[in-house]
N, C-alpha and C positions, 0 to 999 in steps of 0.2 A: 941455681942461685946466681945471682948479680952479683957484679964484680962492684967494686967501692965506686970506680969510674961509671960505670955502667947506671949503677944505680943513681950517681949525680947527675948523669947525661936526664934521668929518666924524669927527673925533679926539675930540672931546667924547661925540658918540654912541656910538664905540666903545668909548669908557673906561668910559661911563655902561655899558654893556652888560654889560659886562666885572665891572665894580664892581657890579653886581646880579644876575648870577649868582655870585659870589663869596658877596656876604648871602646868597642862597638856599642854597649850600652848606652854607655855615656853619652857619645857624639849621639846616637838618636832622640836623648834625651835634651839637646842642645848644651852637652856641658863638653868642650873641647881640653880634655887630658892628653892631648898626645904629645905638647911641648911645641907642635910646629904652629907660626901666626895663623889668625884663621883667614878667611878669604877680606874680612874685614877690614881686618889689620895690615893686611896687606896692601888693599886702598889708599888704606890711610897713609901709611907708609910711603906710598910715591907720591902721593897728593902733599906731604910733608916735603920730600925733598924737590919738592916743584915748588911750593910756595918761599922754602927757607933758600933756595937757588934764583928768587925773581925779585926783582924792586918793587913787592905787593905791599906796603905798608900804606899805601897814597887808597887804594882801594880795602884792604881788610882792616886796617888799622882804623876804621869808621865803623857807626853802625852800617846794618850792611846784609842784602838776602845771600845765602849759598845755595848754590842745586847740585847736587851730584847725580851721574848717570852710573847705574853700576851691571853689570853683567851679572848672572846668578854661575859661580866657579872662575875664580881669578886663574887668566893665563896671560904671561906677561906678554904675550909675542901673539893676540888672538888677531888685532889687523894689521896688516900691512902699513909700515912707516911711512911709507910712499905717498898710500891712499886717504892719509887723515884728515890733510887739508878739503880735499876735495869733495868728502863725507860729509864735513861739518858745514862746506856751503852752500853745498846740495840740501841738505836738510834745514836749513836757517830758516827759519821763521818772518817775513818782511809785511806783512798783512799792515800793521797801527804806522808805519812808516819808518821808524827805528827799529832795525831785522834785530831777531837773538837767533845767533850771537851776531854780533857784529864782524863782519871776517874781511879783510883789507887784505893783509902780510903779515901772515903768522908769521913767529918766529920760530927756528927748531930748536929744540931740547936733544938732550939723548936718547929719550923716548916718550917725547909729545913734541906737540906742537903749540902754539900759544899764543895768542893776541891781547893787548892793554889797549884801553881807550880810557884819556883823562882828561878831554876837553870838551866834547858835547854831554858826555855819562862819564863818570868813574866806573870803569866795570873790566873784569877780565875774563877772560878762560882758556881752558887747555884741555887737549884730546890725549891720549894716552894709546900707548900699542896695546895695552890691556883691555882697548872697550871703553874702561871708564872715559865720562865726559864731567867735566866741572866748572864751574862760573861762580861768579861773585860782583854784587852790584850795588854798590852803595845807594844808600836813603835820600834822596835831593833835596840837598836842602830849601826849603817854604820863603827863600828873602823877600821875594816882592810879597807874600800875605794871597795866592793867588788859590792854596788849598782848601782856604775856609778863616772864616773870623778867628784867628787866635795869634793875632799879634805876640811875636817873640815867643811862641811856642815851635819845638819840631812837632812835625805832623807827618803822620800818615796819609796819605788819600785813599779812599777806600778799594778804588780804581787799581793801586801797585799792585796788591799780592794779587788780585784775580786776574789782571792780565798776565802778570808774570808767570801765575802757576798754568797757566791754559798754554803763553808759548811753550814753556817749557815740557810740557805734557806734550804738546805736537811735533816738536824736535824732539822728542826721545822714542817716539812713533818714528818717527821718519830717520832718526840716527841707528833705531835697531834696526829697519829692513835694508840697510846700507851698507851695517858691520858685521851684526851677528845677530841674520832673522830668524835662527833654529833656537837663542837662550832668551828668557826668560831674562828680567829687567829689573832691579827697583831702582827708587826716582827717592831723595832725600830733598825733602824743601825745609831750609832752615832761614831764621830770622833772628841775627844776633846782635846782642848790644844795643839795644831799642827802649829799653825801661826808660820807663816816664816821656818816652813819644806819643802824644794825642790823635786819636784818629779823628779824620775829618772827609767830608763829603767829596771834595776836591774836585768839581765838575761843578760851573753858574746853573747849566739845567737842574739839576739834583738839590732838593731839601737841606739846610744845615741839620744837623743831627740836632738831637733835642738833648742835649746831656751832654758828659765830661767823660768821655771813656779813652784811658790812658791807658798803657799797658805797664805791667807790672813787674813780670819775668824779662832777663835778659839774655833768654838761650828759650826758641821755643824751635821745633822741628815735628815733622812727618813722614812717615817711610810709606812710599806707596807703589804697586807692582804693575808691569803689565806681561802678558803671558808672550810664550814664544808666536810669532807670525803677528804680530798685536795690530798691524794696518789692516784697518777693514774691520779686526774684529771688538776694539776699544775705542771710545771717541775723547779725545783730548777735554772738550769744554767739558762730561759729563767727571772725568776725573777730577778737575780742576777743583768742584764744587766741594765736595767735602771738605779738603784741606781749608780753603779760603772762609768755608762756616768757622771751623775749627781754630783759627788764627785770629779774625774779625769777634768771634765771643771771646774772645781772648782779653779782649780790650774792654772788655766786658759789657761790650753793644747785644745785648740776649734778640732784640729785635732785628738781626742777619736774619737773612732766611734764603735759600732756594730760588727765590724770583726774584731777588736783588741779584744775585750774584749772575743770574742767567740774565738778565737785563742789563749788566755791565759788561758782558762778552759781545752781547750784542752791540751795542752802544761803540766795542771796542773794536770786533772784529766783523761786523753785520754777518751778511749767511753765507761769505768764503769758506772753504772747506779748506781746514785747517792742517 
């Protein structure tokens, strides 16, 4: 027979047992009980103390796209501090003439690195020891009327998010076989603070739009992935497209299609391999 102790001991192991097939459940069910942030949160969390640590109000404090790079399993120390700058302008983007990101003289952080530009673009970004990559680009504002007939209105061109979403597809290509070409990627394209911005053609070669399509929402986003080793085996412009359907009906233009969006890469980026 069990001792009072013995028997306690016996009720601890089985709770415990119990209690951690339960969290295994759980997390494979996507429901995180363990108490620790999850890998998410943890993003977020140094993307917070970079942003509330930098003089970002001149760029986020506007409407304004985000793109996060993020690694699939947060480790705070996965590249080398050393190596960050050198990654990000090795991988930059310079095809339309204006490279993403724009890289001069980053500055250091405690664990990024980080560049602002507020005289040609409002835009920033910053690399992280974790992998993650992040950026932020204000809306330009339309003063001369050169996006399309809509005097005193902000505008969209339709032009922004498909070139944006395509460089940014081909620097996350080119920043994972840099950092980390053994993990798996997603790519967060977000477009905030934009309600009641008018899309417009925003190119003289290209049709005015037949119609008034505004956007509505003022937070819209996309999570999208690309696999480990993804150079070679994913192409930037074909990722682009979905998002850029999905953002442009957004505004509620249902006539986007596929050959618009693949005729504005072209247009943007002719047949440079990206």
């Amino acid at each position: 027979m069990l001792t009072q102790n013995e028997l306690r001991h016996v009720l601890e192991l089985a709770t415990q047992k119990q209690l951690a097939a339960f969290v295994r459940l759980a997390n494979t069910a996507g429901i995180p009980v363990t108490g620790e942030p999850t890998d998410t949160e943890k993003y977020d969390a140094e993307t917070a103390q970079f942003t509330t640590s930098t003089p970002a109000f001149e760029v986020i404090g506007a409407p304004h796209f985000k793109f996060a790079i993020r690694p699939n399993g947060y480790d705070e120390e996965r590249v080398e501090y050393a190596g960050l700058s050198d990654a990000v302008r090795q991988a930059a983007i310079g095809v339309r003439g204006w490279p993403y990101p724009f890289v001069q003289a980053p500055d250091l952080g405690a664990s990024w690195v980080s560049e602002a530009s507020t005289v040609v673009h409002k835009e920033m970004w910053v690399a992280f020891e974790s992998g993650q990559f992040g950026s932020w680009h204000n809306i330009p504002r339309d003063s001369d009327g050169e996006y399309g007939a809509y005097p005193g209105r902000q505008v969209v061109p339709i032009w922004l998010p498909v070139t944006h979403f395509t460089e940014v597809m081909a620097f996350a290509i080119r920043y994972q076989a840099l950092t980390a070409p053994a993990v798996p990627m997603n790519i967060d394209l977000e477009l905030v603070g934009a309600t009641g911005w008018t899309l417009a053609a925003g190119d003289g070669r290209r049709a005015l739009l037949h119609g008034d399509y505004t956007l509505k929402t003022s937070h819209w986003k996309r999570t999208l992935a690309i696999p480990a080793h993804a150079k070679g085996l994913v192409d930037a412009r074909d990722l682009a497209v979905a998002p850029s359907l999905h953002l442009l009906q957004r505004f509620g233009w249902v006539g986007a299609n596929e050959q618009i969006i693949r005729s504005i890469q072209a247009d943007g980026f002719g047949e440079q391999q990206l």
